[in-house]
C-alpha positions as a Python dict, from the first residue, in 0.01 Angstrom:
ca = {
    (1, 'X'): (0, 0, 0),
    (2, 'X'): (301, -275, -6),
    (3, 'X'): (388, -383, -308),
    (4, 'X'): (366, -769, -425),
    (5, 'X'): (611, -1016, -329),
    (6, 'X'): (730, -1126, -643),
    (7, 'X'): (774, -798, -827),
    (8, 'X'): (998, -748, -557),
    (9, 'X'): (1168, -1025, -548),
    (10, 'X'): (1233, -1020, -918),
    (11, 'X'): (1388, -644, -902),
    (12, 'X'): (1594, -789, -639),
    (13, 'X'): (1727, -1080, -876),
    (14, 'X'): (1809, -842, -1105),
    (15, 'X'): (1957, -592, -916),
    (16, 'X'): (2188, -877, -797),
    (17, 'X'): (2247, -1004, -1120),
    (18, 'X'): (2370, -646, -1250),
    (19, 'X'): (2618, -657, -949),
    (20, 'X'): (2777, -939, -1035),
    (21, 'X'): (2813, -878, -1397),
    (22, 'X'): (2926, -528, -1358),
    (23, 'X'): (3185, -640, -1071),
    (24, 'X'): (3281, -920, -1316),
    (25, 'X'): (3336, -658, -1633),
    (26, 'X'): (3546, -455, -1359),
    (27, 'X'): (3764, -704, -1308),
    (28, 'X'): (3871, -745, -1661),
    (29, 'X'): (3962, -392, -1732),
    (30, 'X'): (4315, -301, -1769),
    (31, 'X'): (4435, 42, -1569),
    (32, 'X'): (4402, 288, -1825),
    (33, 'X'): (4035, 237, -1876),
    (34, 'X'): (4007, 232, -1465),
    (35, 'X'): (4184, 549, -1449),
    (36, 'X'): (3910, 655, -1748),
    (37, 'X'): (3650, 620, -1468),
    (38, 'X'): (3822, 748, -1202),
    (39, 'X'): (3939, 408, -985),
    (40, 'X'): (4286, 269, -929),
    (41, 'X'): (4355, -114, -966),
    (42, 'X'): (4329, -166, -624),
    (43, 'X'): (3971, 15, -572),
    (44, 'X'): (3871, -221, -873),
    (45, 'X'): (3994, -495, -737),
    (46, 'X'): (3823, -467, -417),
    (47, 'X'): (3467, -374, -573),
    (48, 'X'): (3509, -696, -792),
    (49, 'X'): (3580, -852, -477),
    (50, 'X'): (3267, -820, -316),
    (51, 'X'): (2982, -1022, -304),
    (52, 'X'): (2707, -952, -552),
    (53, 'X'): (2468, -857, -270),
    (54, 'X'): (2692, -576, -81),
}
């Protein structure tokens, strides 16, 4: 059975939401706490690059 259009549509919104606040946070870290989780500058740099529904 499909599911219901806006149920959805709303896990969708969040899911992008989530993205962009997560890529946002990312971008504020400084290196040592990126190194904590196992990404360079750079890596961090390009994840917070992209856009929040990649």
């Amino acid at each position: 059975m499909p599911r219901a259009p806006l149920p959805r549509l709303w896990a969708r919104l969040v899911l992008w939401h989530r993205r962009s606040a997560s890529r946002a946070w990312l971008s504020e870290l400084p290196p040592e706490r990126l190194r904590d989780i196992g990404l360079t500058p750079h890596e961090a740099a390009q994840e917070a690059r992209k856009a929040f529904w990649e």
